[in-house]
N, C-alpha and C positions, 0 to 999 in steps of 0.2 A: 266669405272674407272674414277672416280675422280682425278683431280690433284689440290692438294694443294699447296699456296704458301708459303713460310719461314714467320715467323713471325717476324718482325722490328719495333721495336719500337722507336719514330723517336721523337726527342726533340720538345716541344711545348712553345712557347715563352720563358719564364726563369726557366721553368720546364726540371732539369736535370733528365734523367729516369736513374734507375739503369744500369749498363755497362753489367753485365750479363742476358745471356739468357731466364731465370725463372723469370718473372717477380714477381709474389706473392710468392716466395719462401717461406718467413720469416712471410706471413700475416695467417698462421693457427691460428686462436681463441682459445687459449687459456683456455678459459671458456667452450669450444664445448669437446676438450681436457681433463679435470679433471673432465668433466661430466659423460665422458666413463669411467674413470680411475676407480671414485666413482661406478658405473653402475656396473662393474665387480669384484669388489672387494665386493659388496651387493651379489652377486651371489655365488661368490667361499666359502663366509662366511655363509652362509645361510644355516639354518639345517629345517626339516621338523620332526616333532614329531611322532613317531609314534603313531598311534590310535589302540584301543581294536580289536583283530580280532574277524569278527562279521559271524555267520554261515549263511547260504544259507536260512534259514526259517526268520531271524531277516533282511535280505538284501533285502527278497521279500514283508515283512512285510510294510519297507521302502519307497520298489518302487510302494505297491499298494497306501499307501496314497498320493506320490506324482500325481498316475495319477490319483486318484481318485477326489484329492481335488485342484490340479493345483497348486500345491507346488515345492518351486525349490529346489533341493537338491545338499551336498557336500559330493565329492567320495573323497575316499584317495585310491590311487592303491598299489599295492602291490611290485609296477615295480621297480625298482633303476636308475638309472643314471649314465653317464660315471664315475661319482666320486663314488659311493656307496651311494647315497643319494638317501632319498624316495623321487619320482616325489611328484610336487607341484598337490595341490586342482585340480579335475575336480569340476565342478558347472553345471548345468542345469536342464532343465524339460522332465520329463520322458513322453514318450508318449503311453508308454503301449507296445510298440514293444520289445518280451521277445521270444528267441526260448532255445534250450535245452543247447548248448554252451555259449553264449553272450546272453546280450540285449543289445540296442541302447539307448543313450542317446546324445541329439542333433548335430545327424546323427553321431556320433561315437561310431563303436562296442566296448564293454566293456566285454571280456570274464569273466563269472564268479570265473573263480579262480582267478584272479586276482586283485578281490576285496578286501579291507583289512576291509574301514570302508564305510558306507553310515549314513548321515541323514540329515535330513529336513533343509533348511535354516532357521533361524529366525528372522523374518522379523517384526521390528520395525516400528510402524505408527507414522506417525508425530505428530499427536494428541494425541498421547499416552507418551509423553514428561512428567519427573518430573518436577515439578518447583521448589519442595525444596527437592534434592538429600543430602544434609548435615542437618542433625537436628540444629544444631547449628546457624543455618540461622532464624530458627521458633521464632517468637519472641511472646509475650502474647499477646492476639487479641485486647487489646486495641491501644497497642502500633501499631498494622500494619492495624489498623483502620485510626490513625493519619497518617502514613506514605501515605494512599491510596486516603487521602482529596487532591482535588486541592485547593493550593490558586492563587486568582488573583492578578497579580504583574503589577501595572499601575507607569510605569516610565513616565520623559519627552520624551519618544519617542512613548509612546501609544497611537494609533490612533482607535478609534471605526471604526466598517466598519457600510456602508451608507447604511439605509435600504431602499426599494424602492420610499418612498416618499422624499428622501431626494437628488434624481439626478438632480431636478429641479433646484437649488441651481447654476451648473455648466453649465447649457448653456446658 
């Protein structure tokens, strides 16, 4: 068994410490505070939509392409929550592990009836980025012909860079 000693906090040159025993009493953050506040108040307010109920032939239909194709997919379950709310999103990749009751999806049994919705994520490439999502943006190709010219802007602070016969200069 351990023995511990009382904690004293003992005055240090002209540093008066508080007279009571809690030292941080009054030093809770405030900001850490109305983080949670916000945190639990996002949760109590939060509703989950329900999706289409999808039958047994349109859920396997789902799960063959995912393990076929390496596709990640999102479950809506059928479960509720202490409040009467439909659980949130499952997400993952099917590995093809299916028996009569459940299948598995990233190591979690999913019983079949419990399924409400499955499908595929849709997964957005980075090179597959609009660059003019507003028409209004498109301007006539002349006009975004001129916008696409550089000009070159030589103020009193532009300095050419030295090409290599020109270091001789400096030693």
């Amino acid at each position: 068994m351990v023995k511990r000693t009382k904690k004293e906090f003992k005055d240090y040159n002209d540093f008066r410490d508080r007279p009571f025993g809690l030292k941080w009493g009054t030093a809770y953050a405030m900001d850490d505070l109305m983080k949670g506040v916000r945190a639990n108040e996002e949760y109590a307010l939060k509703t989950n939509k329900a999706r289409r109920q999808m039958t047994r032939e349109e859920i396997d239909t789902v799960l063959s392409e995912s393990f076929l194709q390496k596709k990640e997919v999102i479950l809506q379950l059928n479960l509720l929550d202490e409040f009467g709310r439909l659980l949130d999103d499952l997400s993952g990749f099917f590995d093809g592990e299916a028996y009569e009751d459940y299948f598995v999806l990233n190591d979690h049994i999913i019983r079949w009836e419990d399924v409400r919705h499955i499908e595929t994520k849709k997964v957005i490439k980075w090179f597959d980025v609009a660059m003019f999502s507003d028409t209004t943006l498109l301007k006539k190709e002349g006009d975004l012909k001129k916008e696409l010219t550089l000009d070159l802007d030589k103020d009193e602070f532009y300095q050419p860079f030295f090409e290599e016969g020109d270091w001789h200069e400096f030693e």
